[in-house]
DRENVO-754478 format. One line per 4 residues: number of its first residue (from 1); for each residue x, y, z of C-alpha. Coordinates in steps of 0.25 Angstrom, whole numbers. Layout:
N
NUM	X:Y:Z ~ ...
This chain:
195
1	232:705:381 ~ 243:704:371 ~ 243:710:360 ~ 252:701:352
5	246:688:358 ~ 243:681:346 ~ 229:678:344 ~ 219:674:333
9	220:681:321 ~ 235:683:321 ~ 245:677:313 ~ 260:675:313
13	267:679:299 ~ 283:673:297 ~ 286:681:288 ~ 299:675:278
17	307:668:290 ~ 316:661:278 ~ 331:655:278 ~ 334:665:268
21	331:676:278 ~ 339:669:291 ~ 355:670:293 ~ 361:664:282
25	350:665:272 ~ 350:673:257 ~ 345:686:265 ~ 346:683:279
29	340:693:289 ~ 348:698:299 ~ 347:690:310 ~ 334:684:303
33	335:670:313 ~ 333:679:324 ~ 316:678:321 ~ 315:661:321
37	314:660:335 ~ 304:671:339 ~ 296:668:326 ~ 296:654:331
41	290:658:344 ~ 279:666:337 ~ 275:656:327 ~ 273:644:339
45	265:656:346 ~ 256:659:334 ~ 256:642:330 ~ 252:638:344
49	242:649:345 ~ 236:644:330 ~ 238:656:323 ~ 243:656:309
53	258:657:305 ~ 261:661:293 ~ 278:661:288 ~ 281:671:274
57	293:666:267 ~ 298:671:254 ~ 299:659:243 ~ 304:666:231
61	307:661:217 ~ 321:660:214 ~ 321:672:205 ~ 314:681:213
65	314:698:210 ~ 319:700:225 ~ 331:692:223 ~ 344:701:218
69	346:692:207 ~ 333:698:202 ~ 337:712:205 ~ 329:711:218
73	335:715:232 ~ 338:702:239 ~ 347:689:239 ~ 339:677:234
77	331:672:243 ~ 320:663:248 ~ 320:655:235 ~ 307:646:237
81	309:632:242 ~ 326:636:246 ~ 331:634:259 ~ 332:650:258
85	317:649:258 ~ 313:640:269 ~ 309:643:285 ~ 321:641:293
89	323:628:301 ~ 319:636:313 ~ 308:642:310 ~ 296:635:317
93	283:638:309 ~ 272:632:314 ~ 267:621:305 ~ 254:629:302
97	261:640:297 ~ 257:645:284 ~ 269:650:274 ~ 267:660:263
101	277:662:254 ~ 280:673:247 ~ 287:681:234 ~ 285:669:226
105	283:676:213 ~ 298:680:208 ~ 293:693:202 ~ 287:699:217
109	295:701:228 ~ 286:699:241 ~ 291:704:256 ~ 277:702:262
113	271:690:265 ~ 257:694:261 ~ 263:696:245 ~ 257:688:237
117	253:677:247 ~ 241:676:253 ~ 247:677:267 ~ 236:689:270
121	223:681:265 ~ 229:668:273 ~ 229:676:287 ~ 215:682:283
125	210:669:281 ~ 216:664:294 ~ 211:677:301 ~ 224:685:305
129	222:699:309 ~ 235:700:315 ~ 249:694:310 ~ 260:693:318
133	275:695:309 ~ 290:689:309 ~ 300:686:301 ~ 310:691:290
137	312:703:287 ~ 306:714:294 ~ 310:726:285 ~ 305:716:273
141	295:704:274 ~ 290:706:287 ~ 288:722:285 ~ 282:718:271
145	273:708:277 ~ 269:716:291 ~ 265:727:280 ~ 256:719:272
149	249:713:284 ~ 245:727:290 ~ 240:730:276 ~ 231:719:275
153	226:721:287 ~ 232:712:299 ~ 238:716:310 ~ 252:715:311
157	263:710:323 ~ 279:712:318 ~ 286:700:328 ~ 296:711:330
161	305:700:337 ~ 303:691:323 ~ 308:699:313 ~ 322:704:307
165	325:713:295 ~ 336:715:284 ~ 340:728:288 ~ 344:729:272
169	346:744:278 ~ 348:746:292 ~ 334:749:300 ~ 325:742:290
173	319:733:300 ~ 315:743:310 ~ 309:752:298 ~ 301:740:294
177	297:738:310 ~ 292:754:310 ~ 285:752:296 ~ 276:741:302
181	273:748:314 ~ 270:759:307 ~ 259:750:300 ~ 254:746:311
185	262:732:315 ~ 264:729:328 ~ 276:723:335 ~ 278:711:344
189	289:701:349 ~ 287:687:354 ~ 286:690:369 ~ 275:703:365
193	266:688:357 ~ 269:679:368 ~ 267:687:381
């Protein structure tokens, strides 16, 4: 049996797939694009296997602490309701996907997507044990969010294929792959969910 074959209780968490982020954007990842299409494939895997999808995005106030014009570390960026903000066109989110938003209070910053939002009482409620993790970036958001998962008690999946990092110091991404390994997450690819 496959390990990694979703099944009942698992969920797929997107985490921060945002304009901003992508080639182009305010703080683009390198090669952030790269994760549509095999993020694509898991969330019509998990859609038509009706289990929950749930996409992070940051929606920050315009003066948010985290931008440098605040003293923070980071261009401005995801500004609430900007085309920074939105989900690419290409990213096909199932229709029953549910979209948390997060560091919405100017004074916190917030890199995991269970900060402040209820996204871990929403997967309790919709009986998730296990969550599968993509998206942007892996030495911030999605290590941040894979953390916080393990400690409130899900298992966790990093979509080793579905994820990018800054590299704001060369290696970052790889330390952040070892850290949550080192906590106890697991990797997969497309072909290990599929096969």
């Amino acid at each position: 049996m496959n390990e990694f074959a979703p099944r009942p209780g698992d969920a797929l968490i997107i985490v921060d797939v945002q304009n901003d982020f992508l080639p182009g954007g305010s703080l683009a990842v390198p090669d952030g694009d790269a994760v549509i299409a095999p993020i694509n494939g898991y969330a019509a895997l998990f859609a038509n296997n009706a289990h929950p999808v749930f996409a992070t995005r940051d929606w920050h106030p315009g003066d948010h602490c985290s931008f440098k014009s605040r003293g923070g570390p980071w261009p401005s960026h995801c500004v609430a309701e900007s085309r920074g903000a939105a989900f690419p066109a290409g990213l096909a989110l199932p229709q029953a996907a549910t979209v948390i938003s997060k560091a919405t209070d100017p004074e916190r910053d917030a890199y995991s997507g269970f900060q402040a939002t209820g996204l871990g009482r929403q997967l309790r409620a919709r009986g998730v044990k296990r969550v599968f993790v993509a998206g942007l970036a892996t030495d911030y958001c999605v290590l941040a969010t894979v953390k916080d998962a393990l400690a409130e008690g899900f298992e966790a999946v990093v979509l080793a294929d579905a994820v990018r990092a800054v590299n704001v110091a060369p290696g970052d991404g790889e330390r952040a792959i070892g850290e949550m390994r080192a906590l106890g997450a697991t990797l997969a690819q497309l072909k290990d969910v599929v096969a």
